[in-house]
C-alpha positions in Angstrom: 73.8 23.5 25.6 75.4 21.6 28.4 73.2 20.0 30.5 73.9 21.7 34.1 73.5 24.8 31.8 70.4 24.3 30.7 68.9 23.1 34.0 70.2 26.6 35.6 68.7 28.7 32.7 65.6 26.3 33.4 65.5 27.7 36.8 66.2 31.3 36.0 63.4 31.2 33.7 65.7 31.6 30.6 63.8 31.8 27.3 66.7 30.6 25.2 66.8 27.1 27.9 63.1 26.6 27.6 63.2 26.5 24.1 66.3 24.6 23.5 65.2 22.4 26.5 61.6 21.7 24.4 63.4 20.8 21.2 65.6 18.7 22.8 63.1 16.5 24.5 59.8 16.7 22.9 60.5 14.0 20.3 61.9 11.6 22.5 59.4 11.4 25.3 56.6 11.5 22.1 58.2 8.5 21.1 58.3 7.3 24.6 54.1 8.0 25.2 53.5 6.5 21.8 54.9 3.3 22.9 52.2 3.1 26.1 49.5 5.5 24.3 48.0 4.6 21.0 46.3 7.5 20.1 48.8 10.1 19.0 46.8 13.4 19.9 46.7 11.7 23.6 50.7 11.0 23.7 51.3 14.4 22.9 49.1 15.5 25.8 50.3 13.7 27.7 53.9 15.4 26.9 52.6 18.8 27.3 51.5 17.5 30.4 54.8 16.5 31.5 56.6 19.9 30.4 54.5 21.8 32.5 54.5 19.8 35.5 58.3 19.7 35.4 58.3 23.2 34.9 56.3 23.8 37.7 59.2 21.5 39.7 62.5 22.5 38.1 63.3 24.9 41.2 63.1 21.3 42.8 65.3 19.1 40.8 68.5 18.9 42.2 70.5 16.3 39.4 70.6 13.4 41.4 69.3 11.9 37.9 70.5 13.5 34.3 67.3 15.6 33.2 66.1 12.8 31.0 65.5 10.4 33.1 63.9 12.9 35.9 61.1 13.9 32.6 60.8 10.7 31.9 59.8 9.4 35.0 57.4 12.7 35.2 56.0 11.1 31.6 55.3 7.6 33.1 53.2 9.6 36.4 51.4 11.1 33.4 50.7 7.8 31.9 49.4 6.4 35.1 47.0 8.9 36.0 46.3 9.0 31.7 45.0 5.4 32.4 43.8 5.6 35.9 41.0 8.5 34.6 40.2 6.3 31.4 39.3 3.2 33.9 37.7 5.2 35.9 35.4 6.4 32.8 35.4 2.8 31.8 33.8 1.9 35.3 31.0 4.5 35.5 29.7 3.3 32.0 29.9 0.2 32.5 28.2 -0.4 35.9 24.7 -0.8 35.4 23.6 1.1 38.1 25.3 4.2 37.5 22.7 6.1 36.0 21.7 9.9 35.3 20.5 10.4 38.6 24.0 9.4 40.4 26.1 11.3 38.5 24.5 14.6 38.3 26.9 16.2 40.8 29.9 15.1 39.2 31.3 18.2 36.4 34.5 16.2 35.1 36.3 13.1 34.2 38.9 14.4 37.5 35.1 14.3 39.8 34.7 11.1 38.0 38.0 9.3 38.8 38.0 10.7 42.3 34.3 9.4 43.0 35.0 6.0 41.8 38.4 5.6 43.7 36.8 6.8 46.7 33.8 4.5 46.7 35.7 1.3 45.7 38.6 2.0 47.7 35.7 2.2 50.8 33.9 -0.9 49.5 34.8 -4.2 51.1 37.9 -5.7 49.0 36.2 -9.3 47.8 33.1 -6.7 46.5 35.3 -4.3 44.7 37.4 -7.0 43.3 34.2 -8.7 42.2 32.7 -5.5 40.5 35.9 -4.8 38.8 35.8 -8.4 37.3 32.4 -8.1 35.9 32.2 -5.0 34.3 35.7 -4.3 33.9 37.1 -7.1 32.6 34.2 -8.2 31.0 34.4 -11.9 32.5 31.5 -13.7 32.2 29.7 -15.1 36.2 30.2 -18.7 34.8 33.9 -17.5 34.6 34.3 -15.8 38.0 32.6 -18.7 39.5 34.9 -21.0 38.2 38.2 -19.0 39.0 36.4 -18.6 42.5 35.4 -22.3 42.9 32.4 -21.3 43.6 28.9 -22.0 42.1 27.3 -19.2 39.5 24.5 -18.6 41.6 26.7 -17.3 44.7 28.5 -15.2 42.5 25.1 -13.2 41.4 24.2 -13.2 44.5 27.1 -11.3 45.9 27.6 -9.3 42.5 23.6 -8.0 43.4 25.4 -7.6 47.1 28.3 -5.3 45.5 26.1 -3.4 43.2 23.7 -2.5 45.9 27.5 -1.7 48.1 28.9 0.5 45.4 25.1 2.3 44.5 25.3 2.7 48.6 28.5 4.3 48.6 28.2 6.6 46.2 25.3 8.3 47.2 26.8 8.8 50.6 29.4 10.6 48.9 26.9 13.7 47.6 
């Protein structure tokens, strides 16, 4: 099927298009989410994901692109958000003073994300970027200290600064 045919049967809500438009791309953007997703059940999540959203858009797309290249670029959004929920996950159980009692409001991974964005992105920069460090990247004080020129005893003492910021922060947000 042509391609400007298959975008209008797209938009006319054509069943013949939506299938021939899912066998046509399914294994290729698979192939493409494999290469940033290890986990195979994820990648092909991750291209439902991006069916449906452009679905949602194809009244939108106007072929200023060729349709692969628009889905594609719909697959690498997916990705991003993908790894900006799993590193927001990654923070809350890995800060040490997230416990039971400051999460009980939050339902979902989405609450989760959203939470932690909002609190770090309201957190003064040097204290997020210090937080993030620690107990994202797993670098040791001795390290930050030394990439900070800075002696290892400052850098606890403004990582207890930072804690006491972010366990601040997010109970304002309740």
């Amino acid at each position: 099927m042509q391609e400007a045919k298959l975008i209008t049967g797209l938009q006319n809500g054509e069943q013949r298009a939506v299938a021939t438009w899912f066998t046509t791309y399914f294994d290729r953007l698979l192939v493409v989410a494999q290469l940033r997703v290890s986990d195979k059940a994820e990648a092909e999540e991750l291209v439902q994901e991006t069916f449906i959203n452009c679905m949602k858009q194809i009244g939108l797309f106007r072929g200023k692109s060729s349709l692969w290249t628009w889905m594609n670029a719909v697959l690498r959004h997916e990705i991003a958000d993908y790894y900006r929920k799993k590193y927001a996950k990654k923070a809350l159980k890995t800060f040490p003073l997230v416990d039971s009692f400051m999460i009980s409001h939050v339902h979902d991974a989405d609450d989760v994300s959203e939470k932690v964005a909002s609190v770090l992105s309201k957190m003064k920069r040097e204290s997020g970027e210090l937080l993030q460090q620690k107990y994202i990247d797993k670098l040791k004080v001795a390290e930050i200290a030394s990439r900070c020129g800075r002696s290892c005893k400052a850098i606890e003492s403004d990582l207890f600064r930072a804690r006491k910021e972010f366990q601040y922060l997010w109970i304002r947000e309740e």
